[in-house]
C-alpha positions in Angstrom: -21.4 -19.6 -10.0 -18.0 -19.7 -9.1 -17.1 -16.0 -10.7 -20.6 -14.4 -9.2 -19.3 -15.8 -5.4 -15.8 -14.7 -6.4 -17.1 -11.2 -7.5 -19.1 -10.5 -4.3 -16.4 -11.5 -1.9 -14.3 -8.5 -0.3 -11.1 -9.3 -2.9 -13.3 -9.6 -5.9 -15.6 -6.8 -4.6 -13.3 -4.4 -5.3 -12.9 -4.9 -9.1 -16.4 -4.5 -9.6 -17.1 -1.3 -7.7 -14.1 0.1 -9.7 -16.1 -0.3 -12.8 -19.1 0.9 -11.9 -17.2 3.9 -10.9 -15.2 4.1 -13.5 -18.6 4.1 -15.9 -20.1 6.7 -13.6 -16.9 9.0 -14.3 -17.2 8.7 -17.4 -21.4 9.1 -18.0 -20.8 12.4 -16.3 -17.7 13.4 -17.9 -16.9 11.4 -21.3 -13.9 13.4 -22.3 -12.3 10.6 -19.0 -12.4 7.5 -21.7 -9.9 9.5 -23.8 -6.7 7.4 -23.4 -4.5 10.4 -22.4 -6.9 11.2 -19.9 -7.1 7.4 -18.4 -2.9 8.0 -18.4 -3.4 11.5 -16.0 -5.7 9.2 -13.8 -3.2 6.3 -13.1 -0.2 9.0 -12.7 -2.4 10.6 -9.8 -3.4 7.2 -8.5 0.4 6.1 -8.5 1.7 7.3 -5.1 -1.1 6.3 -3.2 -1.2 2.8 -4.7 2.7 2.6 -3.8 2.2 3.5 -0.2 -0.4 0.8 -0.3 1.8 -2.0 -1.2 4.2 -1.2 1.3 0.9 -0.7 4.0 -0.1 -4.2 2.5 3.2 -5.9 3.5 2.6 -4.4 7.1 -1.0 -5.3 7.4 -1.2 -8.9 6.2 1.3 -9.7 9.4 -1.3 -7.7 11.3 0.6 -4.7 11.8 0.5 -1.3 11.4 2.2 1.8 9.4 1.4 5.1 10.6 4.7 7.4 10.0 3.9 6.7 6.2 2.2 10.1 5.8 5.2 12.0 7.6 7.7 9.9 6.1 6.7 11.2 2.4 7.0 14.9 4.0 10.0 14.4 5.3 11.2 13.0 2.5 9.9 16.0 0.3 11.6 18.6 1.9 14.4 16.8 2.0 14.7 16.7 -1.7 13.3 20.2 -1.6 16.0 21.6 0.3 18.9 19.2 -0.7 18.7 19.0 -4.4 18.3 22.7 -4.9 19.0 23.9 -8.5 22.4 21.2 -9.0 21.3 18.8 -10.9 24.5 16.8 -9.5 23.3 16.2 -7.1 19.9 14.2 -7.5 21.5 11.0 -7.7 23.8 11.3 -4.4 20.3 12.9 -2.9 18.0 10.1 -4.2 20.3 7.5 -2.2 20.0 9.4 0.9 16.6 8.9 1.0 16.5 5.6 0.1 18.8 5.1 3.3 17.0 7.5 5.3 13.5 5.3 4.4 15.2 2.3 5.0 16.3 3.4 8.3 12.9 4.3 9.5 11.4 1.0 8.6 14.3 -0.6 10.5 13.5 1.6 13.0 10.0 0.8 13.4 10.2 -2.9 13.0 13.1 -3.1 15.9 10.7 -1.3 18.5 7.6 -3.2 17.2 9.1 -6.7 16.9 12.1 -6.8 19.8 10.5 -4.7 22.6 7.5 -5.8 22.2 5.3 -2.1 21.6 2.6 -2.1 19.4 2.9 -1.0 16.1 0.7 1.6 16.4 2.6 3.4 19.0 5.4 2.9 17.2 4.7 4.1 14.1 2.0 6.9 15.3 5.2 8.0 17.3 7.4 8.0 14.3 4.6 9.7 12.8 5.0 12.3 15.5 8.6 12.7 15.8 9.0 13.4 11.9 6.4 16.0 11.6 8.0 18.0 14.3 11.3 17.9 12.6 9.5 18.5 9.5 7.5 21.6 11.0 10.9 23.2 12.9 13.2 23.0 9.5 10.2 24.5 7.6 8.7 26.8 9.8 5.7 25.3 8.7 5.7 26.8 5.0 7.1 25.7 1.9 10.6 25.8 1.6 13.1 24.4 -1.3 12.6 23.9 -5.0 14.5 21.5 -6.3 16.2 21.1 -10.0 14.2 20.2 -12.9 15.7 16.7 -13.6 14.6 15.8 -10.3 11.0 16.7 -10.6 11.0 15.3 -14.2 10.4 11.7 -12.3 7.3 12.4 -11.2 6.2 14.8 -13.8 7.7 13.7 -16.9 7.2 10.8 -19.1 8.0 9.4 -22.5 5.8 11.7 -25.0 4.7 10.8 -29.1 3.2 7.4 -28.3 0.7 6.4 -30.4 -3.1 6.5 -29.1 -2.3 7.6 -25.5 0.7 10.2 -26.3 2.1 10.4 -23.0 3.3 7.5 -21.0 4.2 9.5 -17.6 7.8 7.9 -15.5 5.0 7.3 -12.4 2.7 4.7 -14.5 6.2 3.0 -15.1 7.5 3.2 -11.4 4.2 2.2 -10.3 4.3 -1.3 -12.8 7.5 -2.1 -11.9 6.8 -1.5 -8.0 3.4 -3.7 -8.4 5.5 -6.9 -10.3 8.6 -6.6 -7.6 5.8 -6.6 -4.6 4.1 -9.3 -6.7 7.2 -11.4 -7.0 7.6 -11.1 -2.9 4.6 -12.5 -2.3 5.4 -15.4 -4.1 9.1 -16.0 -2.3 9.2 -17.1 1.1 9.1 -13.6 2.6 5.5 -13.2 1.7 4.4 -16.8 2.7 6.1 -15.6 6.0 4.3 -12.5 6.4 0.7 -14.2 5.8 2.0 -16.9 8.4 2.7 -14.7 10.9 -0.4 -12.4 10.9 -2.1 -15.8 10.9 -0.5 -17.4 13.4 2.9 -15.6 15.0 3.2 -18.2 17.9 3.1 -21.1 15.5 5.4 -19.2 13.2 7.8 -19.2 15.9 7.9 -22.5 17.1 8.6 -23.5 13.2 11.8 -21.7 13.7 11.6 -18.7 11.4 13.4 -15.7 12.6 9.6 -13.5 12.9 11.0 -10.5 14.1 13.1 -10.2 11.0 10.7 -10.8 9.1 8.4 -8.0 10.3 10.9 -5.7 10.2 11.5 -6.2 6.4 8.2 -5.4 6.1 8.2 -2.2 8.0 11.2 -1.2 5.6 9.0 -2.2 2.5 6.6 -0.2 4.0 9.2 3.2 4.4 10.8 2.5 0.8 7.1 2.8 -0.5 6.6 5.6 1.0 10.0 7.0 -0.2 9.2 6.2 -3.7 5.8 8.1 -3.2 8.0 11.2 -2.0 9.9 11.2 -5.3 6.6 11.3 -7.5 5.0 13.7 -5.1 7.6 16.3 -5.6 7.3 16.1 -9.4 3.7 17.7 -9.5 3.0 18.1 -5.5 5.3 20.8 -5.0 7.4 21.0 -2.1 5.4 21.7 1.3 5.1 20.6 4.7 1.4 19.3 4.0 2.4 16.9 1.4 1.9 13.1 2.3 -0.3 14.5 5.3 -3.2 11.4 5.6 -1.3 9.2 2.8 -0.7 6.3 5.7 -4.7 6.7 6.9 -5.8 6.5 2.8 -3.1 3.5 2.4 -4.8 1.8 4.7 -8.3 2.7 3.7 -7.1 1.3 0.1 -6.1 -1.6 1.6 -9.0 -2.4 3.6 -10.8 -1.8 0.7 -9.4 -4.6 -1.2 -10.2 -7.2 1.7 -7.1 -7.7 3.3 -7.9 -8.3 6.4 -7.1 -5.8 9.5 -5.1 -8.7 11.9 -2.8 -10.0 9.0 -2.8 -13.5 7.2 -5.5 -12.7 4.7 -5.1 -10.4 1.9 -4.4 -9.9 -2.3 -1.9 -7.4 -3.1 -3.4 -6.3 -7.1 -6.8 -6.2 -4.9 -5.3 -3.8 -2.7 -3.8 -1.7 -5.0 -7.3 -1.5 -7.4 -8.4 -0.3 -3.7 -6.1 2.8 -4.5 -7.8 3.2 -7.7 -11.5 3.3 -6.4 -10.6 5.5 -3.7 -8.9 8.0 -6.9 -12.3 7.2 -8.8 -14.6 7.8 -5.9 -13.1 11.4 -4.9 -12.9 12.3 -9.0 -16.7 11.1 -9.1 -17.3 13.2 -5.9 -15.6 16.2 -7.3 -17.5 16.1 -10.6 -20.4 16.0 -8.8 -19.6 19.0 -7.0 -19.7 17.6 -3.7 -17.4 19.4 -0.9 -13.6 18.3 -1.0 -14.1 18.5 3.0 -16.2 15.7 2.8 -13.5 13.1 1.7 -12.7 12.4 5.6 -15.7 11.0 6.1 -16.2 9.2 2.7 -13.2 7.5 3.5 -14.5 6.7 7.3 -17.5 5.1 5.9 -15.4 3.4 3.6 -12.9 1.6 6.1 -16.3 0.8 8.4 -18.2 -0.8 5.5 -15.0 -2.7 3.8 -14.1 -4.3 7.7 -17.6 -5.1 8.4 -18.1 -6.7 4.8 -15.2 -8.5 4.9 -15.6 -9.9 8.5 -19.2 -10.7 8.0 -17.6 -12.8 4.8 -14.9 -14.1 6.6 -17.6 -15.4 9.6 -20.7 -16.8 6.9 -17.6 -19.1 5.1 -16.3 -20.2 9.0 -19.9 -21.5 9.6 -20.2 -23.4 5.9 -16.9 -24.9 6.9 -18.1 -25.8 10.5 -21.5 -27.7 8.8 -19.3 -29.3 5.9 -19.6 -33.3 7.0 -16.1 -34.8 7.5 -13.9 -36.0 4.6 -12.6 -39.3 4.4 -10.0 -40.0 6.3 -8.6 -42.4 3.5 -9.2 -39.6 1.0 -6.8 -36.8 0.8 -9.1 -33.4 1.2 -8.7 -31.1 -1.6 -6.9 -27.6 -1.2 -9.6 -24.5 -1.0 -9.8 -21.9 -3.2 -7.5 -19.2 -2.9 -5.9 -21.0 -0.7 -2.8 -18.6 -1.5 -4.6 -15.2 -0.6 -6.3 -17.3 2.7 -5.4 -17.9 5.4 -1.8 -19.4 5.9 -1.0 -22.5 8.1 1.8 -23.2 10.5 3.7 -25.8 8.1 3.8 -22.6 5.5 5.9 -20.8 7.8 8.1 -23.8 8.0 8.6 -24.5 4.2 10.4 -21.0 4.0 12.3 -21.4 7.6 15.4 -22.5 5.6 15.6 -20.2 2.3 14.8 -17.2 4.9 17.5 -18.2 7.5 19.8 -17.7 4.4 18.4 -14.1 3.7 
């Protein structure tokens, strides 16, 4: 009973409908179940589940990230333009946009968490202001090829493996990306972040330093999106519509995997298999032959049906709790399930005040 409720709620949701698309994929085109094949589908899937885990960080301490798309293009002609044909230079390059992501997410947390402007102005400002720049170095067409070794990252891979053959560099990055973000959740970072989209006054009156906080997450959020970049230029090419909508299907993925729009409930691995249905759904679409046009609105239903799933959810368990009779009051109440994906309490936000301050 316990795994059918689990299934059906928005976290556990997600799993499911990735395998009945996954199935459907492969009824209609059985060559998919080849392991190589399964290995093409998580490479394309990697970049958008990366700038999901950095839109995940921003969500669950209910903000927002909308310079994620312009960031990645930015970033691309950067490397575009920068590397050129020296392969000297990647490295040097590679760190400049690190520092140039991190700067943005600083950037964006400052405004949003010391002058008070909503995120979404923020970053749909940011958003702004770096597709300009993008479209007056570019002209607005493709510009910059850069060396070999550099697009090898997101292209290349380790080949001669047994059964799947070809283990691509982005299915790596991607892993390692998922366990670091996995690991933060855990530390007292993450706790924070849940505790704040929860409850930010209460957060602050535990003493933890929120607006630091946030703006870490902003930066996880720009790093993500750099990391994307790198991938994207492997097989993407190097054009000013590259990364264009990647912050509107982050946070479609997202949604999807019942984190909550508002912050202080969400799963990161659910979010991310939101990345992968979203991947499946638009390969399932394609081999169906339906319009590639339509994907706007396939994705519009989907963040309508996701919120409205996941609030009505949300509201039917509030009501079970509110008609629950009274515990004991000699008797110590047992902790929910998924207690660490729920929603997070004031006292959270003070067990990680004094680990933090020393961040």
């Amino acid at each position: 009973m316990n795994a059918l409720r689990t299934l059906v709620s928005p976290r556990g949701a997600v799993f499911l409908l990735l395998v009945i698309l996954l199935v459907a994929v492969t009824v209609l085109n059985p060559n998919f179940a080849e392991p190589g094949q399964i290995m093409r589908y998580i490479q394309r899937v990697a970049p958008v589940a990366i700038v999901a885990i950095g839109q995940y960080f921003v969500i669950i301490a209910g903000e927002f990230d909308l310079s994620q798309g312009s960031l990645i293009t930015a970033q691309v002609i950067v490397a575009g333009n920068l590397v050129g044909q020296d392969d000297s230079r990647t490295i040097p390059v590679l760190c400049l946009m690190v520092v140039l992501g991190l700067f943005v997410g600083l950037l964006n947390g400052l405004l949003t968490t010391l002058l008070r402007v909503p995120s979404f102005i923020v970053t749909l400002g940011m958003m702004l202001a770096l597709l300009g720049l993008v479209l007056w170095w570019t002209g607005g067409a493709a510009t910059g090829n850069p060396a070999d070794s550099f697009r090898q990252i997101g292209r290349g891979g380790i080949r001669d493996i047994p059964l799947i053959d070809f283990l691509p560099w982005s299915v790596l990055v991607l892993a390692a990306w998922l366990a670091l973000a996995i690991w933060l959740t855990k530390r007292p970072l993450g706790k924070l972040l849940i505790a704040i989209g929860d409850n930010a006054r209460a957060t602050r009156y535990s003493g933890a330093r929120d607006w630091w906080v946030t703006t870490r997450a902003f930066m996880i959020s720009s790093l993500s999106a750099t990391l994307s970049a790198v991938l994207l230029v492997g097989y993407a090419g190097v054009h000013p519509s590259v990364g264009r909508g990647y912050e509107f299907i982050a946070i479609t993925a997202v949604v999807l995997g019942g984190v909550v729009l508002g912050g202080g409930r969400g799963w990161i691995v659910a979010a991310v298999a939101g990345a992968f249905v979203l991947e499946a759904l638009f390969l399932l679409l394609n081999i169906a032959g339906v319009p590639s046009s339509l994907r706007d609105a396939v994705q519009g239903v989907i963040i309508i049906a996701a919120v409205a799933y996941s609030g009505l959810v949300f509201r039917s368990r509030r009501r079970g709790a509110a008609h629950t009779p009274s515990p004991d009051p000699g008797k110590k109440p047992d902790a929910p399930a998924g207690a660490e994906v729920s929603s997070a309490s004031p006292a959270l936000a003070a067990e990680g005040v004094a680990e933090t301050r020393g961040d």
